[in-house]
N, C-alpha and C positions, 0 to 999 in steps of 0.2 A: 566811430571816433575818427577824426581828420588823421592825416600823415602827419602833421603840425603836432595834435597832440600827444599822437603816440607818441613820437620822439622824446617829446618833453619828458613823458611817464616814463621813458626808458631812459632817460638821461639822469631824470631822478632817482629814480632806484639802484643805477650804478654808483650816483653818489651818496646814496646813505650807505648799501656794502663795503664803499670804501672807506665810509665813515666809521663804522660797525668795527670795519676790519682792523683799521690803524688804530682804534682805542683796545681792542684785545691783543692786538701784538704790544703795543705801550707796556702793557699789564705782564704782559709776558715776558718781556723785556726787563722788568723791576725785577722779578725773580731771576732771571738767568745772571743780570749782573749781583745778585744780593746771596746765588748760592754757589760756593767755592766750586771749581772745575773736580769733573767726576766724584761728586758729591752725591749723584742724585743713587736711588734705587736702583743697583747694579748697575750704575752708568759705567765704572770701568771697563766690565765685560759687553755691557753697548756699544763705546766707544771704539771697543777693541774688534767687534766682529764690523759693524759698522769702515773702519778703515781699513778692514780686509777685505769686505765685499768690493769698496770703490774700487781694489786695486786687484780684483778678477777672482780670489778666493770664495768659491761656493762651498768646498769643502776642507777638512781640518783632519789630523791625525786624534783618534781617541784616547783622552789617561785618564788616568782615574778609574775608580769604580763605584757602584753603589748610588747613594742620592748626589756628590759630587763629582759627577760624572762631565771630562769636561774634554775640549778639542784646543790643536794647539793650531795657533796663524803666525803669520808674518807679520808684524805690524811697523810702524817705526817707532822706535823704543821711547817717544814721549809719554808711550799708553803702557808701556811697563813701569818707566820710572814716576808717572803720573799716579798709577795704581798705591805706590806706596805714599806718596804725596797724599791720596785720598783718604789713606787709612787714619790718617792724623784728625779726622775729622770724626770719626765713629765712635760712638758712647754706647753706655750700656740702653737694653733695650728699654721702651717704656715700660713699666707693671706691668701693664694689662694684656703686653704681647705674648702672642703665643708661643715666638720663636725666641731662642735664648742660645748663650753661648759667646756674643762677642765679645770679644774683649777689648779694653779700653788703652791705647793705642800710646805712649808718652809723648808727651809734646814737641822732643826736640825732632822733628819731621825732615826730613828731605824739600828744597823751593822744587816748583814745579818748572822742570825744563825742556826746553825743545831740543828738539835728535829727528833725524831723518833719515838716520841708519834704520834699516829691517833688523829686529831682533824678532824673535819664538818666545810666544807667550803662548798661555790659559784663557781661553774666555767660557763661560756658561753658557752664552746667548748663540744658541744655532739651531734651535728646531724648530721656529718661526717662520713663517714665510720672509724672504729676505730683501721684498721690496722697500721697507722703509725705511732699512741697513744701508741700501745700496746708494738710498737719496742724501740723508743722511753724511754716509763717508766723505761724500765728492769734495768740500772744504777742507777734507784733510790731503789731498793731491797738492790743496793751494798753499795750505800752512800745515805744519806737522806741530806747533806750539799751541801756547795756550790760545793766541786767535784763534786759530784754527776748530780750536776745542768749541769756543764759545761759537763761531759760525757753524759748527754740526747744530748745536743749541739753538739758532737762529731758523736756521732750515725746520727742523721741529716745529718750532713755535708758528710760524707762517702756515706752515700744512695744516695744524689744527687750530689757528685761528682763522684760517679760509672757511673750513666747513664749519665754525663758531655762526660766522659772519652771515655766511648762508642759513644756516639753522635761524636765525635772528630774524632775517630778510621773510622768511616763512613765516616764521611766529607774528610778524606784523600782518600777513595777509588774513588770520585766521578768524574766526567769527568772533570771540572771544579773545581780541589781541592785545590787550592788556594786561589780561589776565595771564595768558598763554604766556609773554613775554616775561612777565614775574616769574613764572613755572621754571623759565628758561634759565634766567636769572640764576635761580636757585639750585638747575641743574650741574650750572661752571662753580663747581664746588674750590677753593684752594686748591686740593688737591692733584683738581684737570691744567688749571696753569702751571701749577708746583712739575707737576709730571711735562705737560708739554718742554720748560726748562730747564730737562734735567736730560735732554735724549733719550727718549724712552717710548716706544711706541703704545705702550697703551694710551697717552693722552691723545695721538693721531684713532685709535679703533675710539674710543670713550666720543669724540667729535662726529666722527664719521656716522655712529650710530643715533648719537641726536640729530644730528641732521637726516637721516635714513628716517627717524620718526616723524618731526616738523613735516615734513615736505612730503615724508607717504601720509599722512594725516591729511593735509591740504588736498590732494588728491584725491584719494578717496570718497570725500563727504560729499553726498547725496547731489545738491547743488552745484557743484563745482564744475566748471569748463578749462580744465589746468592748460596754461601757455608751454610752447616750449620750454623758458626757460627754468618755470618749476621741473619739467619732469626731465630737463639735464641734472637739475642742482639734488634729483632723488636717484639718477644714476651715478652719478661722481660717488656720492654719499655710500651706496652701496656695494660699488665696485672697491672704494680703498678698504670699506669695512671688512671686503671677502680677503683681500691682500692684506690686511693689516698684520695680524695677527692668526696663533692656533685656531682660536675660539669663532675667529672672525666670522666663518664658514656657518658653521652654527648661528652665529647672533641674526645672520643674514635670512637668512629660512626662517627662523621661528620668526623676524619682524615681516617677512611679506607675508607670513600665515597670519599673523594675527591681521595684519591690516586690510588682508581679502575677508578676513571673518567682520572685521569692521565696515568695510563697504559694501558685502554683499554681490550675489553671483552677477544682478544688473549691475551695477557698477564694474566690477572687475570686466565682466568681455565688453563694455564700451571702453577701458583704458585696453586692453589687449586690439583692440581694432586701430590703435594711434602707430601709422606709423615708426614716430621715433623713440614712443616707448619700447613697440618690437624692439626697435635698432640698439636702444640701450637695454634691452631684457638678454641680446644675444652677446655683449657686453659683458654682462654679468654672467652668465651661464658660462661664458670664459675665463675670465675671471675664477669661476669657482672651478673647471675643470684642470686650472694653473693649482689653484691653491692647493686640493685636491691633492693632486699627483706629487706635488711636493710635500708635504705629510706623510704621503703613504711612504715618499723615498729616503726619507728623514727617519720612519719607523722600522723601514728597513736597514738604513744603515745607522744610525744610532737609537738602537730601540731606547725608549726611556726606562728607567729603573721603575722595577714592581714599588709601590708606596700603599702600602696597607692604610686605609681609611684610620682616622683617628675617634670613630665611632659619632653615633651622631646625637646623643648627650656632651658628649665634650665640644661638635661642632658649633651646636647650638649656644652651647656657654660664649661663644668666640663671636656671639654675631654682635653683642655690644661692640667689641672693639672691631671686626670689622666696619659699622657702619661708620664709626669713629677716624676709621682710616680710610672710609672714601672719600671723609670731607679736608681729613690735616694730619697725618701721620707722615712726618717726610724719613729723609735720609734711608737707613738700616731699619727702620723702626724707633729710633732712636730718640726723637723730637717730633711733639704730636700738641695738637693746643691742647685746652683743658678740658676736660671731660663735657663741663657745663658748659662753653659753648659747642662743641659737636650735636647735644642735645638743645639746644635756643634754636642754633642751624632744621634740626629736624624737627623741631616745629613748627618754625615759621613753615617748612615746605608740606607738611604734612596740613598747614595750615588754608595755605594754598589747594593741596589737593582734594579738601574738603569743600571748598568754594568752587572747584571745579566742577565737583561729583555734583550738585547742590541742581545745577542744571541740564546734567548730562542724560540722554538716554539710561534705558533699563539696561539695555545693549552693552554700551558705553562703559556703565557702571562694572557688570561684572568682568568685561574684560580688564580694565583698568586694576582692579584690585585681585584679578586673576596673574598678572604681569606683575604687580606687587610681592604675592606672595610667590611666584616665580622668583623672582630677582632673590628674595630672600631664602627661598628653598636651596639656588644654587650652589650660595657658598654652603650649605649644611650639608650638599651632597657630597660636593667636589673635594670639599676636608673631611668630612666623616665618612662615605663609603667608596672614594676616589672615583666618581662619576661627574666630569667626564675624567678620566684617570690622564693627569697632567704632567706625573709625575716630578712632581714635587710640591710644597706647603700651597696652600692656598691663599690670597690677599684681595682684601674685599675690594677691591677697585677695580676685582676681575669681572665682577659683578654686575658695574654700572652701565654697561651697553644694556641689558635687559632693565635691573631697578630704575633706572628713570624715564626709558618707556611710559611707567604707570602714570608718572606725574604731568608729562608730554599728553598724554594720551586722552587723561582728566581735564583738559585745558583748552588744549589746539580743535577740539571737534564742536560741532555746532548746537548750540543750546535747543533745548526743548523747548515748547510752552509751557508757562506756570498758568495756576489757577488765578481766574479777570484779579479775583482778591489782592494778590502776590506781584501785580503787574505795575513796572512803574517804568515806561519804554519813553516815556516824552520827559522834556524840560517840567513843565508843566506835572505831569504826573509822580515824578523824583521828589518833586518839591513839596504839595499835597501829604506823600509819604510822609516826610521827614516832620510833619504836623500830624499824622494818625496817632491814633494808639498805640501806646510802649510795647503794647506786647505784639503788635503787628512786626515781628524781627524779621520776615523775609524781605515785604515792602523797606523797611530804614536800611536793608545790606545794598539794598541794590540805589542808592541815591549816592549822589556824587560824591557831596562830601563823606558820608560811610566808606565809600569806594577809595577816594584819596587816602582816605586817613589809615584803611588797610592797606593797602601796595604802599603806601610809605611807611606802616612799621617794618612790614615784610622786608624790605629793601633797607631798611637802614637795620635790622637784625643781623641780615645779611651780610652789609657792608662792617661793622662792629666785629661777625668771625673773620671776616677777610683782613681786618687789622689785626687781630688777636695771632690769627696764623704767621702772617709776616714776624710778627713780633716773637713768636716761639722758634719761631728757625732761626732769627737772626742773633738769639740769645746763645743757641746749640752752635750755629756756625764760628759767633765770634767768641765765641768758648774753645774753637777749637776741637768738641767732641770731650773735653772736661768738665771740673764743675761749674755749672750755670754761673754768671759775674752778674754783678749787680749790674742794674741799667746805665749808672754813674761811669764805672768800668767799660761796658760795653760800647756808650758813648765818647769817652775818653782813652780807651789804652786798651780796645780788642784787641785782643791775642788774634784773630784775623780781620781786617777790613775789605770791603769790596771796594771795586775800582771807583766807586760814587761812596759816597755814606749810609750807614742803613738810614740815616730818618730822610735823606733825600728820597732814595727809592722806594720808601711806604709812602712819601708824599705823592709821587708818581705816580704810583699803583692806583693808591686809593683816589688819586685825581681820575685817573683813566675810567677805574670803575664808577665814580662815582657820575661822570658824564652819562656811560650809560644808562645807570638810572636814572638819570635828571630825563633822559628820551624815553625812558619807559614811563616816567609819572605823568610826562605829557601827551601819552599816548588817548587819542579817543580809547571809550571801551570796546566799542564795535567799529571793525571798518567801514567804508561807504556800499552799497548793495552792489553787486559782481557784474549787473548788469550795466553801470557805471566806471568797470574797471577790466574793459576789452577782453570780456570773455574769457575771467580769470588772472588776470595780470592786474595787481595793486597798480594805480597811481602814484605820483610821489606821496612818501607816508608822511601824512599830514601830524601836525604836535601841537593845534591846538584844541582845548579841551570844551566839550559840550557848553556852554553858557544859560 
């Protein structure tokens, strides 16, 4: 390839990540303005350790005892008086949760105000590794108000729509990129945006590990010649996934174990002979002996409280509404879509994951549905016999660095050969198909139009929960955490509005999302052969479709 073209190909690829990038921050962005400040999933006690670490607090004095066990910081008092501003929002839990008790909160609330006085407060959040507190806090040195609040929320959403973006940029190079890209699609559940704008570190580990997947996938497969810039975008990915979180550590190891089991002992010591994979393997091996020592010194000075397993009959009952709450359970628990779409959502993905499998390795196959029932074994562990012992409840979104793996994994790797019968690789022979015999079903799946017509139900299924979810938060938010108002109310005389209107920021959203899919339906199904794309580095990704 010329210096001429390479450039081009790297010029294009920067502009589609940037592309990738500013439409999931867009998305991101609709939710952060659409849900009330320190609203999200213990975001007060986020916010609150979060602007203590900016301001040099690594440690806290301990109160409490038992499972509400908690440390006190310095903050400035807008994340005290914020705290009860936030409680104005809390409703009772949905049915199906497991956790109960809160209570519902009168309307006449505290406005949310800014202070830059240090006042002593409570936060829950400290036995985490404290890098994505510390990135996090820095906006609150700039603003101690509600900006302030919202640019913590911004910093979030950027960190995990970067490795989004990344994950994406993978998904395009993959033998199966279209497919793989729907998979992905499917993986940025509500929930991973809800969480990215809400400060909350697991949607930064939830990114970091799809991206850890995409991109150790790419690498791996037999064929492959990976560029630098793939096997930086597989050490970024696995170094914040070591720092993100507790679990992080773990998710980390069990993915480069499966992925050496997936490529095989030839492949793994031809990537260990790559310079700057060493360079980034000693990266990470840092990385985990940081994350490491801080755990250990976290269990040392705040051991967690014993939490006896809830047995694993009752776990098991809980994995409905777990899987329920990976895709749209926001707030407390408190506001969750409807049953029936969480269950549409897990079709269509499951549905997808079948069209993976369809072509994958025998290999392939069992790891993929081994990583499956992995991800679902988890939560049964970690709430019914406390392994890994977290102490305290369990929440299926703790989940999703391993469950979606399986679907990543069904997708991104490179198809087998079918029987000459089942073969329809040409314009020409797609076409032939789609005139055989009805009951020829393999040959009609694999012809264009069959292929269009599935990644666009897939993808507008998808898009259908992504509005359904906006629309149940924004019913609970502009309720205030009371009884749900009719859409009339909600639209005319919400007891809260965001800074924009809700049907501006679902139009937003869903604009944003829906761009992405419009690039994933134009996606070819396979990319061009590797030997045409400098020895593992995609060309600019092409959008137009086989003819």
């Amino acid at each position: 390839m010329s210096n001429t073209a390479s450039n081009d190909s790297g010029l294009a690829r920067r502009a589609t990540w940037w592309r990738l990038f500013g439409l999931l921050t867009l998305a991101g962005v609709a939710w952060m303005l659409a849900t009330p400040p320190l609203t999200g999933p213990d975001e007060v006690f986020q916010a609150r350790r979060a602007a203590a670490l900016a301001r040099g607090q690594l440690r806290g004095n301990v109160v409490g005892s038992g499972t509400f066990q908690m440390i006190e910081v310095d903050v400035p008092d807008t994340y005290v008086a914020g705290g009860d501003s936030a409680l104005c929002f809390v409703g009772a839990p949905v049915p199906e949760s497991p956790q109960r008790g809160f209570a519902v909160v009168a309307q006449d609330c505290p406005p949310y105000r800014s202070s830059s006085k240090l006042t002593t407060t409570e936060t829950g959040q400290y036995r985490g590794q404290p890098f994505y507190w510390a990135v996090v806090g820095l906006p609150s040195l700039i603003d101690t108000g509600v900006s302030g609040t919202y640019l913590m929320r911004l910093v979030g959403i950027v960190m995990t729509t970067a490795l989004l973006a990344s994950a994406a940029v993978s998904t395009m190079a993959a033998a199966r990129r279209r497919l793989a890209s729907v998979a992905l699609f499917g993986c940025v559940t509500p929930m991973v945006l809800y969480l990215a704008a809400s400060t909350n570190p697991s949607s930064v580990e939830i990114a970091a590990a799809i991206g850890a997947w995409t991109t150790g996938m790419l690498l791996t497969q037999a064929d492959s010649q990976p560029s630098g810039r793939e096997v930086a975008r597989f050490g970024v990915s696995m170094v914040v996934l070591v720092l993100a979180r507790g679990l992080g550590p773990l998710f980390a190891v069990g993915i480069l174990a499966v992925l050496a089991l997936l490529g095989g002992k030839t492949k793994v010591f031809a990537l260990v002979r790559r310079r700057d994979l060493r360079a980034w393997a000693a990266g990470g091996a840092a990385a985990l002996l940081i994350a490491g020592w801080w755990l250990w010194f976290v269990q040392q000075t705040y051991a967690p409280p014993e939490r006896p397993g809830s047995g694993v009959a009752t776990a098991i009952g809980y994995l409905p509404f777990y899987i329920r709450q990976s895709i749209g359970v926001f707030g407390q628990n408190d506001s969750a879509i409807p049953p029936l779409a969480a269950w549409v959502w897990v079709a269509a993905l499951l549905g997808v994951f079948a069209v993976g499998l369809w072509r994958s390795s025998a290999k392939t196959i069992v790891i993929s549905l081994a990583t499956l029932v992995a991800g679902l074994a988890l939560s049964v562990t970690a709430e019914g016999l406390s392994l890994p012992p977290i102490g305290f409840f369990w929440q299926g979104r703790y989940a999703l660095p391993v469950l979606l793996g399986a679907f990543l994994l069904a997708t991104c790797t490179n198809p087998v050969d079918r029987p000459a019968s089942a073969r329809a690789d040409t314009p020409d022979d797609r076409q032939a198909a789609g005139r055989g015999a009805p009951w020829n079903v393999a040959a009609f799946l694999h012809t264009r139009r069959a292929g269009d017509g599935a990644v666009g139900l897939a993808l507008g299924l998808f898009m259908a929960v992504h509005a359904s979810a906006f629309l149940s938060a924004a019913r609970h938010h502009g309720a205030k955490g009371g009884d749900p108002q009719t859409w009339w109310q909600l639209l005319s005389n919400a007891r809260w509005s965001p800074p924009l209107t809700f049907p501006l920021l679902l139009v937003i959203y869903l604009a944003a999302l829906g761009a992405l899919a419009w690039r994933v339906v134009g996606l070819d199904a396979t990319p061009p052969p590797r030997s045409m794309r400098g020895g593992g580095d995609h060309t600019a990704i092409r959008l137009t479709a086989h003819r």
